[in-house]
C-alpha positions as YAML, in Angstrom:
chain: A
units: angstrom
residues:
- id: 1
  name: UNK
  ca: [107.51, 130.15, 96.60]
- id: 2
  name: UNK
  ca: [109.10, 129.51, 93.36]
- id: 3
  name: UNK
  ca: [107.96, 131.33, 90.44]
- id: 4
  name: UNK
  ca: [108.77, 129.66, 86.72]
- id: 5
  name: UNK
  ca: [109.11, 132.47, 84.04]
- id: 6
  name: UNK
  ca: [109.94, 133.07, 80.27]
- id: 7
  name: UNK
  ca: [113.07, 134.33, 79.71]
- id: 8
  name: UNK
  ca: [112.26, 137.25, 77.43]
- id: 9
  name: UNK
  ca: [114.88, 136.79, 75.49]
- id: 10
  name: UNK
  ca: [114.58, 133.02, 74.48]
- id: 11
  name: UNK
  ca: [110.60, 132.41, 74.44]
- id: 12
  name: UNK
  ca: [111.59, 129.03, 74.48]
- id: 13
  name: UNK
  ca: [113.39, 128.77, 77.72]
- id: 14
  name: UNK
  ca: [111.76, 128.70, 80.96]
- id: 15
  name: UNK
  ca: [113.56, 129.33, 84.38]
- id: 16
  name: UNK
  ca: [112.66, 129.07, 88.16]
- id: 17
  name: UNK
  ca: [113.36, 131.95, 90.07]
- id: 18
  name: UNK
  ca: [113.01, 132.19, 93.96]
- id: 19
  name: UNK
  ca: [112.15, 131.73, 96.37]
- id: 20
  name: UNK
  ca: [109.59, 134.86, 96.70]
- id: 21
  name: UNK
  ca: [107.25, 135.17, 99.37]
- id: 22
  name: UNK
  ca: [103.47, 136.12, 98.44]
- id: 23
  name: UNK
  ca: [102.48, 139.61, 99.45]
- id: 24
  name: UNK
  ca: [98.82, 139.56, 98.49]
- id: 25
  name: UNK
  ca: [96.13, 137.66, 96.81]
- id: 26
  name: UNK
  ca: [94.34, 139.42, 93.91]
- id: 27
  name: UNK
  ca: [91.81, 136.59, 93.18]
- id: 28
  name: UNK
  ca: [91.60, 132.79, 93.32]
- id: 29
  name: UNK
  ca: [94.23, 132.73, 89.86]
- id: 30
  name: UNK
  ca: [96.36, 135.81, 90.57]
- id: 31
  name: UNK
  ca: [99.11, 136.66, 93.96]
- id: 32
  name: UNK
  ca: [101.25, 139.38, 94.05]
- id: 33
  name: UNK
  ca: [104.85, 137.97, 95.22]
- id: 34
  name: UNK
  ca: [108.13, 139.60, 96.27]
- id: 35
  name: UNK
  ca: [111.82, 139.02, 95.85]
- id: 36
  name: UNK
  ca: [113.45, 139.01, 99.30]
- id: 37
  name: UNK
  ca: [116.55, 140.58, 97.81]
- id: 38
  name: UNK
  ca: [115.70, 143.31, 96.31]
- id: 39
  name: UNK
  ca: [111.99, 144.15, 97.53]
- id: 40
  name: UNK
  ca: [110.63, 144.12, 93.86]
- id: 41
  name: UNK
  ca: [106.92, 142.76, 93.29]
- id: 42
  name: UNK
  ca: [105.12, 141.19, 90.41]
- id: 43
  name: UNK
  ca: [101.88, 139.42, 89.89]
- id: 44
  name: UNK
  ca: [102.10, 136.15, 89.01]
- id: 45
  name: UNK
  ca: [99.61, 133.00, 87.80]
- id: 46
  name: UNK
  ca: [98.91, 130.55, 90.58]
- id: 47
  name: UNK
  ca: [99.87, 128.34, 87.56]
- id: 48
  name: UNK
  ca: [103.20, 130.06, 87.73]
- id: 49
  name: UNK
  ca: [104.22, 129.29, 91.20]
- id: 50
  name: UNK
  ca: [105.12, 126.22, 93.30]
- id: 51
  name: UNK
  ca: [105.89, 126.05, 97.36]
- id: 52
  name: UNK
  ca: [109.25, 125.78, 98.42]
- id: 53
  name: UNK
  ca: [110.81, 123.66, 100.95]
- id: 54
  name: UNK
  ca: [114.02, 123.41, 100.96]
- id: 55
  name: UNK
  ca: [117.28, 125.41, 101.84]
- id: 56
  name: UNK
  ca: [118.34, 128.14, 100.12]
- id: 57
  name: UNK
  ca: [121.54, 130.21, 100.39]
- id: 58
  name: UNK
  ca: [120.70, 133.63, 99.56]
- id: 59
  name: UNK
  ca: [124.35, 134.33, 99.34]
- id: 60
  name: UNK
  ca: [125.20, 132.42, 96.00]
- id: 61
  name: UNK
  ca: [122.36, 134.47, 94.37]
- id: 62
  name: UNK
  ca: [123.13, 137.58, 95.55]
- id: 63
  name: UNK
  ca: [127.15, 136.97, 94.67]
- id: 64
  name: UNK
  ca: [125.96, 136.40, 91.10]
- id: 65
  name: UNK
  ca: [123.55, 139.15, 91.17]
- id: 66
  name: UNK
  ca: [126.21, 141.40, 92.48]
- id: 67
  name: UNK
  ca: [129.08, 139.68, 89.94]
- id: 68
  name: UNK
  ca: [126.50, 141.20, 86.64]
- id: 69
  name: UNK
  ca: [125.26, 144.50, 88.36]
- id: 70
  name: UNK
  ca: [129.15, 145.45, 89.02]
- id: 71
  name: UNK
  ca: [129.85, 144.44, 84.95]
- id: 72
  name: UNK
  ca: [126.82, 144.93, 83.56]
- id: 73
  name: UNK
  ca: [124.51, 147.64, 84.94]
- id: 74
  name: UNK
  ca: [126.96, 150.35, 83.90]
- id: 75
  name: UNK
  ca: [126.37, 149.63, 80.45]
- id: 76
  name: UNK
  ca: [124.12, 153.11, 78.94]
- id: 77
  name: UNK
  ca: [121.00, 152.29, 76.40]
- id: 78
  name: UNK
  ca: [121.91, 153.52, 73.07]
- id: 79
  name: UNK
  ca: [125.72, 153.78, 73.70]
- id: 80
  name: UNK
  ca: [128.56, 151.52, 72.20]
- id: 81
  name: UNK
  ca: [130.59, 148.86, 74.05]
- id: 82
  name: UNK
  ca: [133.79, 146.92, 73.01]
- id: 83
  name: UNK
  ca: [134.11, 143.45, 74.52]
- id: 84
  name: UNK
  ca: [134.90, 140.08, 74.01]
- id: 85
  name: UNK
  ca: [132.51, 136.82, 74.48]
- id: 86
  name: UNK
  ca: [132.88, 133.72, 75.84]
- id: 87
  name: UNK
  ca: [132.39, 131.32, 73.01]
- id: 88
  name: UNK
  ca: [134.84, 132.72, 70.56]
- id: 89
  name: UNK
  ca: [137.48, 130.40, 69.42]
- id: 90
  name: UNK
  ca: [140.09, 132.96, 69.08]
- id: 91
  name: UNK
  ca: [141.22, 134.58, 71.65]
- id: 92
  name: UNK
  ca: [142.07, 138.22, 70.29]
- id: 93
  name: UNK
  ca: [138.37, 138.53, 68.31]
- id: 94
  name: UNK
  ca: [136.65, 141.70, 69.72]
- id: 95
  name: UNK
  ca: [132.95, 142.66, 69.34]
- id: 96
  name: UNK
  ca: [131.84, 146.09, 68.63]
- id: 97
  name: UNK
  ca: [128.01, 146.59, 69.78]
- id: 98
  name: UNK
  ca: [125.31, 149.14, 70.75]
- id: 99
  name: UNK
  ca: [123.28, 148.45, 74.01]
- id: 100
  name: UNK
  ca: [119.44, 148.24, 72.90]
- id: 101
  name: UNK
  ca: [118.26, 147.27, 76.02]
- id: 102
  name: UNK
  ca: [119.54, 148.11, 79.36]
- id: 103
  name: UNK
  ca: [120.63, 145.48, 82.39]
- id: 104
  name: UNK
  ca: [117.59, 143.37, 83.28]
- id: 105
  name: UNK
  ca: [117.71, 142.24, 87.15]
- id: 106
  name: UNK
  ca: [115.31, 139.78, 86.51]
- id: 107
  name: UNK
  ca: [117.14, 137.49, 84.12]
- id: 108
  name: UNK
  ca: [120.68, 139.56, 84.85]
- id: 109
  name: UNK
  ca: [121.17, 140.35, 81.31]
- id: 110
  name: UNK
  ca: [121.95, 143.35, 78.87]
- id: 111
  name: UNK
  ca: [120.79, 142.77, 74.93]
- id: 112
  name: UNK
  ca: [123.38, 143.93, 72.46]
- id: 113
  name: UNK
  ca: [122.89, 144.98, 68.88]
- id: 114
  name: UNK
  ca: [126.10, 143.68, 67.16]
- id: 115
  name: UNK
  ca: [128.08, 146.26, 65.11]
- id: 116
  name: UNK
  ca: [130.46, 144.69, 61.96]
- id: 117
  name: UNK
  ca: [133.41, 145.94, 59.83]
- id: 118
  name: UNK
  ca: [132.14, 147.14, 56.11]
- id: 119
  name: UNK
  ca: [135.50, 146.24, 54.77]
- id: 120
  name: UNK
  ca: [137.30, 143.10, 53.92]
- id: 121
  name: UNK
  ca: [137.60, 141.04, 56.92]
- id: 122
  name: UNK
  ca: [137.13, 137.06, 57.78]
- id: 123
  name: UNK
  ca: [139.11, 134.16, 57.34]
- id: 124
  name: UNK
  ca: [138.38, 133.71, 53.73]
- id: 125
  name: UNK
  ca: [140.51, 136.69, 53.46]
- id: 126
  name: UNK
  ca: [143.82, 138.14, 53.64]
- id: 127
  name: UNK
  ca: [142.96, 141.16, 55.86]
- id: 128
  name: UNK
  ca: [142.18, 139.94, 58.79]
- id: 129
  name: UNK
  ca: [142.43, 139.69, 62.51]
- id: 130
  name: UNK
  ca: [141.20, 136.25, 63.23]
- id: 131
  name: UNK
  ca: [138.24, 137.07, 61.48]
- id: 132
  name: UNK
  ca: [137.99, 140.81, 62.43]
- id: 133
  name: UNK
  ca: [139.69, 144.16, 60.85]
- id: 134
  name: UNK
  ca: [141.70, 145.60, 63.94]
- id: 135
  name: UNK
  ca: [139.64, 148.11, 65.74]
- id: 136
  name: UNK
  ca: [141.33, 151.40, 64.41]
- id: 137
  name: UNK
  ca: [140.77, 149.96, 60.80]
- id: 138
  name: UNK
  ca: [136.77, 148.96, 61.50]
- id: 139
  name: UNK
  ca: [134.53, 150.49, 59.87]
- id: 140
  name: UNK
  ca: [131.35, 149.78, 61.92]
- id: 141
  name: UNK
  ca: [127.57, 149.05, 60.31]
- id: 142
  name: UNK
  ca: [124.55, 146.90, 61.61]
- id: 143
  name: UNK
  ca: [125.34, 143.45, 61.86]
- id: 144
  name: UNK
  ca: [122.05, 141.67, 60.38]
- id: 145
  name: UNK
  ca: [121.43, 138.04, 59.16]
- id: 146
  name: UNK
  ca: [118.88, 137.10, 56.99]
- id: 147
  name: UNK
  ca: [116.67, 134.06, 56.24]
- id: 148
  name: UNK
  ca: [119.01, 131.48, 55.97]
- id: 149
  name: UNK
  ca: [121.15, 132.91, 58.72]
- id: 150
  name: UNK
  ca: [123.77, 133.71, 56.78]
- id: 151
  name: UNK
  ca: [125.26, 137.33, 58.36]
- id: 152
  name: UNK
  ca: [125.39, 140.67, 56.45]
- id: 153
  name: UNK
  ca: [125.74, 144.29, 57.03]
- id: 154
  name: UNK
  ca: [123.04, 146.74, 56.46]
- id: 155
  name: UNK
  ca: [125.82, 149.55, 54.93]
- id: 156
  name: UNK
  ca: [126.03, 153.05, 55.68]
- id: 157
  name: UNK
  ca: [124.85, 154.61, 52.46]
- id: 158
  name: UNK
  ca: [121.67, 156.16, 51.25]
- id: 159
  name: UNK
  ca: [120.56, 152.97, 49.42]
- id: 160
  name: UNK
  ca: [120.61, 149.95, 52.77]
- id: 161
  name: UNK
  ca: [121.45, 146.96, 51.63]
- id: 162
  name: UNK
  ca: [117.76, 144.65, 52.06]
- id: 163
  name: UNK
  ca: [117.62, 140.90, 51.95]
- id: 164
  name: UNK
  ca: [114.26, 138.71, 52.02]
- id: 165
  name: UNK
  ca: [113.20, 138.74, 55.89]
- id: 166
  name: UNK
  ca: [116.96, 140.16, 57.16]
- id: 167
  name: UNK
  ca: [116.76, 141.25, 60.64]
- id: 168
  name: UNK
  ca: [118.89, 142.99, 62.95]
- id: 169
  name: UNK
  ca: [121.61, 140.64, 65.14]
- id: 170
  name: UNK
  ca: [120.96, 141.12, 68.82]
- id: 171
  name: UNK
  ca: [121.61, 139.26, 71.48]
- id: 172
  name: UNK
  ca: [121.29, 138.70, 75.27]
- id: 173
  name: UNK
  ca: [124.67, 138.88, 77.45]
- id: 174
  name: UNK
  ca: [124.94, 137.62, 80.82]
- id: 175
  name: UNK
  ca: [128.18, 138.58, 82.97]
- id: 176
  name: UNK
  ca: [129.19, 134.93, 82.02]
- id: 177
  name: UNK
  ca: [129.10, 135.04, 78.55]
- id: 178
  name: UNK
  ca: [130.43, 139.42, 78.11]
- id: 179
  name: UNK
  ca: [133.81, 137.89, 79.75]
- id: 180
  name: UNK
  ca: [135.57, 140.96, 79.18]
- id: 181
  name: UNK
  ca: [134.40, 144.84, 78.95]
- id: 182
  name: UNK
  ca: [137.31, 146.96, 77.03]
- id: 183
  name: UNK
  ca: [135.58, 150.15, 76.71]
- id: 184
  name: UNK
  ca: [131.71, 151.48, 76.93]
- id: 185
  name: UNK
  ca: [129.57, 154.13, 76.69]
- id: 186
  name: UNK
  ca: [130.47, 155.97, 73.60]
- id: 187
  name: UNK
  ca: [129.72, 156.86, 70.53]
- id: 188
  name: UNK
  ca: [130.77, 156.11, 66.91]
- id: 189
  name: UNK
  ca: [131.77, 159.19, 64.63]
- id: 190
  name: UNK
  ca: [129.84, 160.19, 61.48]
- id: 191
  name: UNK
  ca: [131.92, 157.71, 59.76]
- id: 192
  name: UNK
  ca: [131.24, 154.54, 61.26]
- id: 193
  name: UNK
  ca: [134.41, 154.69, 63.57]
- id: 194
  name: UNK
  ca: [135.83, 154.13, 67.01]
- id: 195
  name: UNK
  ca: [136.63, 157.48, 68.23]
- id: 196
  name: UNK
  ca: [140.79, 157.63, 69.10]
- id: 197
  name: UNK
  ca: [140.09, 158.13, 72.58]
- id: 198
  name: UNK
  ca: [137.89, 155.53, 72.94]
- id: 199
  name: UNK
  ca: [141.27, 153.14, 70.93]
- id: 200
  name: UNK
  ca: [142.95, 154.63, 73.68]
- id: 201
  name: UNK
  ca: [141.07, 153.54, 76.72]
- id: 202
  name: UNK
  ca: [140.60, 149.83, 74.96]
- id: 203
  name: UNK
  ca: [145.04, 149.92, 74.57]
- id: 204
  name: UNK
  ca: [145.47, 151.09, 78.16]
- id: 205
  name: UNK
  ca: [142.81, 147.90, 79.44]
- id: 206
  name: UNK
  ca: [145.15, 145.57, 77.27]
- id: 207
  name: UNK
  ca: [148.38, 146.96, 78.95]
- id: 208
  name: UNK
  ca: [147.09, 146.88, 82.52]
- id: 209
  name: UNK
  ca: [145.83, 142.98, 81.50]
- id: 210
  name: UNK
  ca: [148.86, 141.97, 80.31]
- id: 211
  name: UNK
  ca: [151.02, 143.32, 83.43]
- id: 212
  name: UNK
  ca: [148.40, 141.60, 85.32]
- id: 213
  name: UNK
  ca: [147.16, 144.44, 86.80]
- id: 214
  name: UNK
  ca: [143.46, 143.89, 86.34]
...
């Protein structure tokens, strides 16, 4: 069987995932089907599942399962991560960001609440890094956008900066789209900042990269 679902993180975008096999019938609406790969069950709508006929190589799925366990799972709930994504048109922009939801292996994603500098940074200025402060000069704050979409920072004071309907920028990765991991799993300091061992780790990645070591 095939089994269309939501992704949870675009209600608007539906997905076939498969092929399951059904394990048990719960009424004449509701089954109870199960991945092949990974033994994990979930009741479905009959309205949510369709036979399958075809040929399937359970190899490409499981090499792209494996490809965003081995960079993805490792990523901790609540802890930082520096990376870089796929869709940025300059090659040295880094993202700071705080896992706030752990590696799905349904949809073989990790949701990331972005972290921004508080100071002067962007092209419209002249301190900048292609948009971004360097990493040793960030200092980090909630990345939020409001109403319009235009992006803002929350701040780090007693007073939070509030616009009409703001919310907090997350988004869903995918091993595709989180090309690079620099550094995870930390924390920022009480100030907002990178910690210098953290700077560290992220410069020894970037030597090992550029001696083509990794």
């Amino acid at each position: 069987m095939l089994w269309l679902a939501q992704n949870p993180k675009d209600k608007l975008y539906m997905k076939w995932f498969g092929p399951f096999v059904i394990v048990k019938k719960l009424n004449e609406v509701s089954y109870v089907i199960k991945d092949e790969l990974d033994g994990e069950t979930r009741p479905v709508s009959v309205q949510q599942i369709v036979p399958f006929y075809g040929d399937y190589d359970v190899s490409i799925e499981e090499d792209d399962r494996q490809e965003a366990v081995d960079k993805l799972a490792g990523l901790k709930y609540d802890k930082f991560v520096i990376f870089k994504r796929h869709d940025d048109p300059y090659a040295s922009t880094v993202h700071v960001g705080q896992v706030v939801q752990e590696y799905d292996p349904l949809d073989k994603s990790v949701v990331i609440l972005h972290w921004v500098d508080l100071g002067k940074s962007g092209l419209d200025h002249k301190v900048h890094n292609c948009g971004r402060q360097k990493l040793e000069r960030r200092q980090l704050a909630i990345e939020m956008y409001d109403e319009e979409g235009v992006s803002y920072t929350r701040g780090r004071g007693k007073v939070p900066v509030v616009r009409p309907n703001g919310e907090e920028f997350t988004c869903a990765y995918f091993s595709h789209t989180m090309i690079e991991i620099m550094a995870k799993n930390f924390n920022l300091d009480a100030n907002g900042r990178i910690p210098s061992e953290v700077l560290l780790q992220v410069k020894a990645y970037r030597d090992a990269k550029a001696k083509g070591q990794l």
